[in-house]
C-alpha positions in Angstrom: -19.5 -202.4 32.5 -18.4 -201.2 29.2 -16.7 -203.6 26.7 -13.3 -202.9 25.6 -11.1 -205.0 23.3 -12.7 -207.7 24.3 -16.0 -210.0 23.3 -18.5 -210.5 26.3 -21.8 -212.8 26.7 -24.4 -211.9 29.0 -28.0 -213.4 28.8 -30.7 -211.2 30.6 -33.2 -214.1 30.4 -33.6 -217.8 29.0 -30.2 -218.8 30.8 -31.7 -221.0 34.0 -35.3 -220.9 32.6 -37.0 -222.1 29.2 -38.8 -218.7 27.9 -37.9 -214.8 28.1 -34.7 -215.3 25.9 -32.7 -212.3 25.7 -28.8 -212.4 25.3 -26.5 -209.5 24.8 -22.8 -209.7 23.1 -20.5 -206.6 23.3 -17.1 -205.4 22.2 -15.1 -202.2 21.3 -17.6 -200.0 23.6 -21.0 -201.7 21.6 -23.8 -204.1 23.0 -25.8 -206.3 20.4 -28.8 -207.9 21.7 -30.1 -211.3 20.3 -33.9 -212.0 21.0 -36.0 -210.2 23.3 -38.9 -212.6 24.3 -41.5 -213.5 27.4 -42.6 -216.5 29.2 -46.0 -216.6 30.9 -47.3 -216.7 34.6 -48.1 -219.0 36.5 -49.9 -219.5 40.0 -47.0 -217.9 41.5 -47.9 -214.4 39.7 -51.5 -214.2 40.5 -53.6 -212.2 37.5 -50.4 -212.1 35.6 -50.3 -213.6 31.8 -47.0 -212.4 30.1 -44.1 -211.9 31.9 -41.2 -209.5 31.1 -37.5 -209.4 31.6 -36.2 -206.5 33.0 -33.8 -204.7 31.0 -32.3 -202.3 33.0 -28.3 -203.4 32.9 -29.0 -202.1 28.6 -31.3 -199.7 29.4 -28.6 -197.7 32.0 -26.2 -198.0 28.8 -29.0 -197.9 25.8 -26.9 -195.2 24.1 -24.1 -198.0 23.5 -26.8 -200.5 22.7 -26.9 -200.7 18.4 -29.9 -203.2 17.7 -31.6 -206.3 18.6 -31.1 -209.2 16.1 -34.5 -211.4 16.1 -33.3 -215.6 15.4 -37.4 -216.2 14.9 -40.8 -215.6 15.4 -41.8 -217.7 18.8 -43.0 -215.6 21.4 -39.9 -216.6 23.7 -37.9 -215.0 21.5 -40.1 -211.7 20.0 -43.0 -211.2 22.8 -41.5 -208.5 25.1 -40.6 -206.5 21.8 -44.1 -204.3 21.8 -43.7 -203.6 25.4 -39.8 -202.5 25.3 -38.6 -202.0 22.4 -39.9 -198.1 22.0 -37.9 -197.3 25.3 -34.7 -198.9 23.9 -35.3 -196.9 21.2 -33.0 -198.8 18.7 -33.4 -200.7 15.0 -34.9 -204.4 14.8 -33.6 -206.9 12.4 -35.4 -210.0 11.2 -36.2 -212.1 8.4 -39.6 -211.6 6.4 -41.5 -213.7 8.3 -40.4 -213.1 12.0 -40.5 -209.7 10.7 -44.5 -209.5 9.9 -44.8 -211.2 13.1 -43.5 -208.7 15.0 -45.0 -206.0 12.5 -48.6 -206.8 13.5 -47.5 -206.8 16.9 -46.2 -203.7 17.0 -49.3 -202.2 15.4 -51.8 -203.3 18.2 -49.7 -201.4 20.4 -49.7 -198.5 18.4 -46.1 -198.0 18.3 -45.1 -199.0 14.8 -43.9 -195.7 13.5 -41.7 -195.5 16.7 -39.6 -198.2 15.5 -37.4 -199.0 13.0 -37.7 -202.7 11.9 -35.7 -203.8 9.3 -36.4 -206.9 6.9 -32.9 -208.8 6.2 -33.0 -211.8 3.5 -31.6 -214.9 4.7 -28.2 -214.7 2.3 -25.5 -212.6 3.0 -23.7 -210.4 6.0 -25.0 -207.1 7.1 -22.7 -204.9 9.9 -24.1 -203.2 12.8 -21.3 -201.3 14.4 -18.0 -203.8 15.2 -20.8 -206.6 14.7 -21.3 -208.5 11.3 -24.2 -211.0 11.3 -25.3 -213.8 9.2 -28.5 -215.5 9.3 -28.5 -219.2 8.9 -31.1 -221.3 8.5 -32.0 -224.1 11.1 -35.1 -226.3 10.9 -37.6 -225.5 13.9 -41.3 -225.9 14.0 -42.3 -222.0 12.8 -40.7 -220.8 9.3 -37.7 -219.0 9.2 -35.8 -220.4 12.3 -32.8 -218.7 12.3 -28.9 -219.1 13.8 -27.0 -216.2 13.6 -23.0 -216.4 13.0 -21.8 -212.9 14.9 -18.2 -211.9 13.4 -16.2 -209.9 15.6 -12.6 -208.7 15.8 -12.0 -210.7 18.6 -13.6 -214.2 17.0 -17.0 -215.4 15.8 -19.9 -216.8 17.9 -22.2 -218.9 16.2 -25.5 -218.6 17.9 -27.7 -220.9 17.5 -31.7 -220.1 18.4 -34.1 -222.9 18.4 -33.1 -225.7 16.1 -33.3 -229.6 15.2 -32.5 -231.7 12.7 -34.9 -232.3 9.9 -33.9 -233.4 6.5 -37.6 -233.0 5.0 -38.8 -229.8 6.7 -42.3 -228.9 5.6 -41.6 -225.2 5.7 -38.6 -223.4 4.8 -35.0 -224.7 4.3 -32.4 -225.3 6.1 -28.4 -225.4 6.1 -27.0 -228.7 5.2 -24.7 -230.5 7.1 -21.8 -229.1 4.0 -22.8 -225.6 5.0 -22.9 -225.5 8.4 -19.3 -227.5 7.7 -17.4 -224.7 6.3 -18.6 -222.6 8.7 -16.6 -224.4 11.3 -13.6 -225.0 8.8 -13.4 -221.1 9.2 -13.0 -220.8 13.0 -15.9 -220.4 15.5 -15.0 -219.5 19.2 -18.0 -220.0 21.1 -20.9 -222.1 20.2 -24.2 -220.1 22.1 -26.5 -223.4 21.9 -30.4 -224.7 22.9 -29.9 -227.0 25.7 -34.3 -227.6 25.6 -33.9 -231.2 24.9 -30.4 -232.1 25.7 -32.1 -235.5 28.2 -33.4 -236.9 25.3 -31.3 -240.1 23.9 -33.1 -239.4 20.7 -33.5 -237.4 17.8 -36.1 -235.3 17.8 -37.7 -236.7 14.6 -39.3 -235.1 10.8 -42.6 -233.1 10.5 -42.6 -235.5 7.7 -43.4 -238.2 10.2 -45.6 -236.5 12.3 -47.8 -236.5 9.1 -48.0 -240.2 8.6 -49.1 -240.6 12.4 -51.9 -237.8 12.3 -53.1 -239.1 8.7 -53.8 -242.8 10.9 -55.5 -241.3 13.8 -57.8 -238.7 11.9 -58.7 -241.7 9.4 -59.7 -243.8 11.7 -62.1 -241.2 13.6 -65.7 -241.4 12.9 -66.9 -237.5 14.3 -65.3 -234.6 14.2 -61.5 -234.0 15.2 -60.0 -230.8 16.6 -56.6 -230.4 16.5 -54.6 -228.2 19.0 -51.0 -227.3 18.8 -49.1 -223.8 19.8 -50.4 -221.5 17.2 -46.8 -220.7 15.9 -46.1 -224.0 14.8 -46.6 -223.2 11.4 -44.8 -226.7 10.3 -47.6 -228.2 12.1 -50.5 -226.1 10.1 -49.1 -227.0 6.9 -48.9 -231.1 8.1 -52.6 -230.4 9.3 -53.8 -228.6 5.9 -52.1 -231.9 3.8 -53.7 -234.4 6.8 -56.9 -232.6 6.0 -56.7 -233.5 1.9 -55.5 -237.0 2.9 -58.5 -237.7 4.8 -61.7 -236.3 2.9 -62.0 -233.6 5.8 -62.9 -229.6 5.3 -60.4 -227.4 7.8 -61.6 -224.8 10.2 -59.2 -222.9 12.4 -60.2 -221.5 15.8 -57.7 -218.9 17.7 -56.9 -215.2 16.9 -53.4 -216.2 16.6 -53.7 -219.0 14.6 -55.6 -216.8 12.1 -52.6 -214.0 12.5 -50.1 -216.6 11.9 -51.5 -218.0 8.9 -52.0 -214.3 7.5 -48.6 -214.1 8.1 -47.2 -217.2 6.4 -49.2 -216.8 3.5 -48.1 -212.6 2.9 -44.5 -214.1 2.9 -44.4 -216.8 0.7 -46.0 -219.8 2.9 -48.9 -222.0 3.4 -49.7 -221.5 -0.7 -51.3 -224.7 -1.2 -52.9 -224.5 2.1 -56.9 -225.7 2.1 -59.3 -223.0 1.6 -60.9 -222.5 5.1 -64.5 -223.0 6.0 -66.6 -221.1 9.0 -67.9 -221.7 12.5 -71.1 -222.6 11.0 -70.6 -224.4 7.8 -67.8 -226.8 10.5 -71.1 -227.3 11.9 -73.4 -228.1 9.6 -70.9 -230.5 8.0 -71.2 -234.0 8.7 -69.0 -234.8 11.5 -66.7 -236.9 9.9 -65.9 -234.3 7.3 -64.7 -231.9 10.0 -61.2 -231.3 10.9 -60.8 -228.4 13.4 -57.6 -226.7 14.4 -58.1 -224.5 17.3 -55.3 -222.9 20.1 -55.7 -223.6 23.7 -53.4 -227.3 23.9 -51.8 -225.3 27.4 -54.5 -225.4 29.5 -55.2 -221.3 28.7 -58.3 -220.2 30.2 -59.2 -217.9 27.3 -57.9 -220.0 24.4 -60.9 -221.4 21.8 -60.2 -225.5 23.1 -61.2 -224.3 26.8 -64.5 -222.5 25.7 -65.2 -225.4 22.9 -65.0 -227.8 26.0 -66.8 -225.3 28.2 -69.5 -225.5 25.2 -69.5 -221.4 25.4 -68.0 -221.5 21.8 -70.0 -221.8 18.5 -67.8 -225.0 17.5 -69.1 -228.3 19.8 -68.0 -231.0 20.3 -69.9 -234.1 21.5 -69.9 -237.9 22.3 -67.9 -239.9 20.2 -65.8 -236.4 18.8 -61.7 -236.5 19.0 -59.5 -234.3 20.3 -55.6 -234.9 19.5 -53.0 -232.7 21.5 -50.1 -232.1 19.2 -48.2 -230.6 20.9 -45.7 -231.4 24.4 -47.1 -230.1 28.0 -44.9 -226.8 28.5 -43.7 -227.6 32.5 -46.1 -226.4 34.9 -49.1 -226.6 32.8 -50.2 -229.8 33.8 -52.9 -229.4 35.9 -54.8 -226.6 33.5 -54.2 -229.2 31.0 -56.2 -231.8 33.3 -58.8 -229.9 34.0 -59.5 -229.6 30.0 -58.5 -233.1 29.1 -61.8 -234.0 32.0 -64.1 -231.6 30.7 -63.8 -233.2 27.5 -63.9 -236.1 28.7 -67.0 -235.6 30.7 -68.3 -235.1 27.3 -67.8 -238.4 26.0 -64.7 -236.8 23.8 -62.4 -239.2 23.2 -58.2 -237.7 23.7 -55.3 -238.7 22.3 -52.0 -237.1 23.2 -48.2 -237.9 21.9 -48.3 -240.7 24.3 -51.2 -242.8 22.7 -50.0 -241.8 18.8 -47.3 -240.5 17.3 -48.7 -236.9 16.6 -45.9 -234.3 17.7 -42.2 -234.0 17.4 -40.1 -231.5 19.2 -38.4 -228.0 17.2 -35.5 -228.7 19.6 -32.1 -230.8 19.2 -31.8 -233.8 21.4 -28.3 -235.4 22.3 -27.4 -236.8 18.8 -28.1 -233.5 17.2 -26.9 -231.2 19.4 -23.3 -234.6 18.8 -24.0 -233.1 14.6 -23.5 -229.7 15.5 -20.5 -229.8 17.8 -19.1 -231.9 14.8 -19.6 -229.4 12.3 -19.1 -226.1 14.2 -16.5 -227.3 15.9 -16.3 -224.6 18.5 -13.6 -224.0 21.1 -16.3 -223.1 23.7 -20.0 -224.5 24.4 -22.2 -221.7 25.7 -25.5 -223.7 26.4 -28.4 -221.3 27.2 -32.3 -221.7 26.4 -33.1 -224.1 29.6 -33.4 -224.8 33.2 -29.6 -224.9 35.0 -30.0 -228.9 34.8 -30.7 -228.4 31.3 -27.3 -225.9 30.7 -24.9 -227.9 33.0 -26.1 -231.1 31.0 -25.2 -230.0 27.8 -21.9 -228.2 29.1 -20.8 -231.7 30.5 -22.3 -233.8 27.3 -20.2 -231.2 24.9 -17.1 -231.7 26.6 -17.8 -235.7 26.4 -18.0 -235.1 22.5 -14.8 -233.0 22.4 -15.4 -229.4 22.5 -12.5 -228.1 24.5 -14.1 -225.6 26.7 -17.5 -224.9 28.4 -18.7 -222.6 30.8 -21.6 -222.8 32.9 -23.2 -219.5 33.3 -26.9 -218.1 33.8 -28.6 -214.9 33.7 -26.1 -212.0 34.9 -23.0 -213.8 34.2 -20.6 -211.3 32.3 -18.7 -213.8 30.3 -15.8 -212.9 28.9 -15.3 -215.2 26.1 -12.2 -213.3 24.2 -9.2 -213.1 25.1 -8.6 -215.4 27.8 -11.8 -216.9 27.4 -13.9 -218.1 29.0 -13.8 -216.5 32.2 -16.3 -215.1 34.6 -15.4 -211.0 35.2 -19.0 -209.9 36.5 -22.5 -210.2 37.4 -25.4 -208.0 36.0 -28.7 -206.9 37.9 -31.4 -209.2 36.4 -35.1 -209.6 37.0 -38.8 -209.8 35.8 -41.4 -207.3 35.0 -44.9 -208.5 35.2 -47.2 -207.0 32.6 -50.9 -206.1 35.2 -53.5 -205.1 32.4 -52.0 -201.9 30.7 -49.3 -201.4 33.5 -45.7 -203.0 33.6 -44.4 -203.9 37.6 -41.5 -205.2 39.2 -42.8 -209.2 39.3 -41.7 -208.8 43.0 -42.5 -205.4 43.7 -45.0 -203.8 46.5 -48.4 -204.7 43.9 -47.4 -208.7 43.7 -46.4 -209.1 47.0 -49.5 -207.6 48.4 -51.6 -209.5 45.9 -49.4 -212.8 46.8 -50.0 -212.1 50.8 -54.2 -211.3 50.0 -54.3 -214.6 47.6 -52.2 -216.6 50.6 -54.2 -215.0 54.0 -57.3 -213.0 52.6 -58.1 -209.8 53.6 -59.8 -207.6 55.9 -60.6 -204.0 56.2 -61.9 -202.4 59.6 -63.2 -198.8 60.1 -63.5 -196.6 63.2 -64.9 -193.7 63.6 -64.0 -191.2 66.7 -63.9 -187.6 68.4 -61.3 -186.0 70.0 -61.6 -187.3 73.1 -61.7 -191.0 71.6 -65.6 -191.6 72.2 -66.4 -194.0 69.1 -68.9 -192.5 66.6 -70.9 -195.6 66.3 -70.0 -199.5 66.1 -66.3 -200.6 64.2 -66.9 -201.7 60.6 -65.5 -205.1 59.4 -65.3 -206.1 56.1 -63.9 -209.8 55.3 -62.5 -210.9 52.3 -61.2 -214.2 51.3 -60.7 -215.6 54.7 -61.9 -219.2 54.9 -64.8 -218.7 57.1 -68.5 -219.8 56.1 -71.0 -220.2 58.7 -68.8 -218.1 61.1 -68.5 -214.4 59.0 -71.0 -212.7 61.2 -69.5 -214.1 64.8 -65.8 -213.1 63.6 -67.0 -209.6 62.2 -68.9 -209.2 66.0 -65.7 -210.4 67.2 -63.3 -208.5 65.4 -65.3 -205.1 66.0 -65.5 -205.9 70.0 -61.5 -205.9 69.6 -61.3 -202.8 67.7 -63.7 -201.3 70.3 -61.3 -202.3 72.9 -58.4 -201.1 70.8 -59.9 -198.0 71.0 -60.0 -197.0 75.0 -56.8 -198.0 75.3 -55.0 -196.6 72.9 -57.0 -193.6 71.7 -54.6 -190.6 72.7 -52.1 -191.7 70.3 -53.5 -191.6 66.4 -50.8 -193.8 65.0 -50.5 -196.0 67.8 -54.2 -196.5 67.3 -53.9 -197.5 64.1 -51.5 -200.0 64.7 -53.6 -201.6 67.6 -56.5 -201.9 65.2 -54.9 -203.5 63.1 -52.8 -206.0 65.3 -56.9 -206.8 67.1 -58.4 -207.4 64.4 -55.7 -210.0 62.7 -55.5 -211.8 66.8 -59.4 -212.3 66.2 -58.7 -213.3 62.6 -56.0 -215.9 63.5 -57.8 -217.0 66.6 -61.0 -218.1 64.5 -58.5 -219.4 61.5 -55.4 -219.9 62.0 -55.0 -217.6 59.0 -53.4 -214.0 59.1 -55.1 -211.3 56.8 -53.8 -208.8 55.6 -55.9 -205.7 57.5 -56.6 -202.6 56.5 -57.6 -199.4 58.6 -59.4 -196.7 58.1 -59.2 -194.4 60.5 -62.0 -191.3 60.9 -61.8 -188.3 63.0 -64.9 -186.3 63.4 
């Protein structure tokens, strides 16, 4: 699939899912990619964190491939860069911010000399190949939140990012509703648009706000408060350095990535009248009700300072009578790690408050009388919705054609979309996927390694070894070993059970090796399934003396 005189759409992730964004646009023989990002595992992927999309419809045709254009810094949209970019072998572009970001990244990997990241103000067009691109500011919850308008010969696409409406952003600007005007009064074919909060009847509210709702719930608490939010919500460290002044408290920040991010902001122009930051120790040495903690961890993440604060294996404690606020929304699927913290705490005597009990979080994404604004202003001839679930997409696709956007198509990962001439029209489906990242080592996510760990984490696992001679005598008793099979006060009768069935194996089937193997195996499961119901997987070992 090569591009001709034509301008395709194809999104390799974040088109049917909410993470792992990655959308290419191609004409005249060229691919662009916008965002190359992750999402994170779940119980489905067991010992898997970060999870990859897999590339390999641009990587078959990297030498058409010019650069990837970064919207901003969230790790949906940047995250996969350290682990792919070097292969793809092709220049980054990104605004200062996004672009430290994805600097510092880069160096823990050790691969920062082997790409080419270039830092693009936010004013004015720069070309890459039959591609010219304008970054325009949108307000979203980390600085420099980004919409690119893509000018091509065969129309412009005005892709979007992450986004919302906020008049008083704490960090950054954004495009007024003039500007984003006359870039509809000059033509837009295809609005490419977040469809995240396209259910919600409301707007999604000012950082402003959010301010004047954490400023009443830290005020009225008597010991300490620790804050958690997602450590790229910048906004929300500025709101929380100002809450901090407002309310006689000293700030203390606990996370790697909080401490990166902040690093960050302040080497680009950010966070300058941010509170000077105090230590572990002094935050606990403080009277309690001069503390104000901000620490990662508000998804339920195992390694994440808020778990090992409630676990009380951190160096910051919290006690009886102490307040934890969650500023932040549950991310889908994170409930129940969530839980489990919220009752540790609890156990504790901590007092919680989420965005249900107090008005402590807004949303960086557009709901429906936004996402009305932009259709008003762009003025598109097609919606694109991407950056959700399928319900999310087909939502916004029928809610932008209620609002008079002539066309929408409804398409998710793979979909070639042809969106000029003609447009829009479905011509062809690319091979799409996910890697898994396992320690050091990227895997197919449903390749031989996950499946086999899937089948050990569903059934357990055995192992039995046999030793024989030639003529089949056994050189001793079968070997069981048992792993993960739900058996307590029965291991020792199921081992003596599984090796008399190997033994048995054995004489009958001695004179053919591979055979053997096979009946070993299929003996030791029966014994296995006959105890508990369970299948293991069963290894065998197999020794001829």
């Amino acid at each position: 699939m090569t591009p001709r005189n034509e301008l395709l759409f194809l999104a390799l992730g974040g088109s049917g899912e909410i993470g792992m964004n990655v959308n290419l646009y191609g004409c005249d023989g060229k691919w662009l990619m916008v965002d190359c990002g992750i999402t994170f595992g779940d119980a489905s992927y067991p010992g898997i964190d970060v999870i990859l999309p897999d590339l390999q419809f641009i990587e078959d045709r990297v030498d058409d491939l010019l650069g990837i254009v970064l919207t901003h810094g969230h790790e949906d949209h940047i995250g996969a860069l350290p682990y792919l970019a070097a292969d793809l072998g092709v220049p980054l572009y990104a605004t200062p911010f996004t672009a430290g970001l994805i600097h510092g990244k880069l160096a823990e990997e050790g691969i920062d000399d082997r790409v080419e990241l270039n830092v693009v103000k936010e004013e004015g067009p720069f070309d890459i190949g039959p591609f010219t691109v304008t970054y325009t500011p949108l307000a979203h919850s980390i600085p420099e939140g980004n919409a690119v308008l893509i000018e091509t010969p065969y129309g412009k696409v005005f892709h979007t990012g992450d986004w919302k409406l906020d008049e008083a952003p704490s960090l950054g600007g954004s495009a007024t509703a003039e500007e984003l005007t006359a870039i509809g009064d000059k033509g837009v074919l295809a609005l490419v648009c977040d469809s995240t909060n396209v259910f919600n009847p409301e707007a999604s509210g000012s950082e402003a706000d959010v301010r004047k709702g954490l400023d009443e719930v830290v005020a009225g608490a008597k010991g300490r408060v620790l804050v958690t939010t997602f450590a790229s919500n910048a906004a929300r460290l500025q709101t929380l350095g100002e809450v901090a002044r407002d309310t006689g408290r000293e700030l203390c920040v606990a996370g790697r990535s909080l401490d990166r991010i902040i690093r960050v902001a302040k080497a680009t122009g950010y966070l300058r009248d941010f509170p000077e930051l105090i230590d572990f120790d002094k935050a606990m040495t403080l009277p309690a009700s001069r503390v104000l903690i901000v620490a990662t961890g508000g998804q339920g993440e195992p390694r994440a300072a808020l778990n090992r604060i409630a676990e009380g294996s951190h160096v910051l404690k919290l006690h009886q009578g102490d307040l934890v606020v969650f500023s932040s929304r549950q991310i889908p699927g994170n409930e129940i790690a969530i839980g489990k913290i919220m009752n540790t705490l609890a156990d504790k005597g901590v007092d919680i408050i989420t965005d249900r009990q107090a008005f402590v979080h807004v949303s960086g994404h557009p709901g429906r009388p936004e996402l009305a604004e932009m259709y008003k202003w762009i003025r598109p001839e097609i919606i694109v919705p991407v950056h959700g679930e399928i319900r999310h997409m087909h939502e916004q696709a029928r809610f932008a054609l209620e609002q008079g956007v002539p066309k929408a198509v409804k398409q998710q990962n793979g979909e070639i979309i042809r969106l000029a001439p003609n447009g829009p029209q479905k011509i062809g489906h690319a091979t799409v996927g996910r890697l898994v990242l396992d320690g050091d080592v990227i895997l197919p996510a449903d390749g031989a390694t996950m499946g086999e760990r899937r089948r050990i984490a569903l059934y357990g696992q055995m192992s039995v070894a046999v030793a024989i001679d030639r003529k089949g005598k056994l050189l001793g008793a079968p070997q069981i070993r048992v792993q993960g099979v739900p058996v307590e006060e029965d291991r020792e009768d199921l081992i003596e059970a599984a090796a008399d069935a190997a033994a048995e194996a054995v004489k009958k089937d001695w004179r053919d090796r591979e055979k053997l193997r096979e009946s070993l195996r299929l003996a030791v499961r029966r014994v296995a399934v006959r105890f508990t119901g369970k299948k293991p997987v069963v290894d065998v070992l197999l020794i001829e003396a």
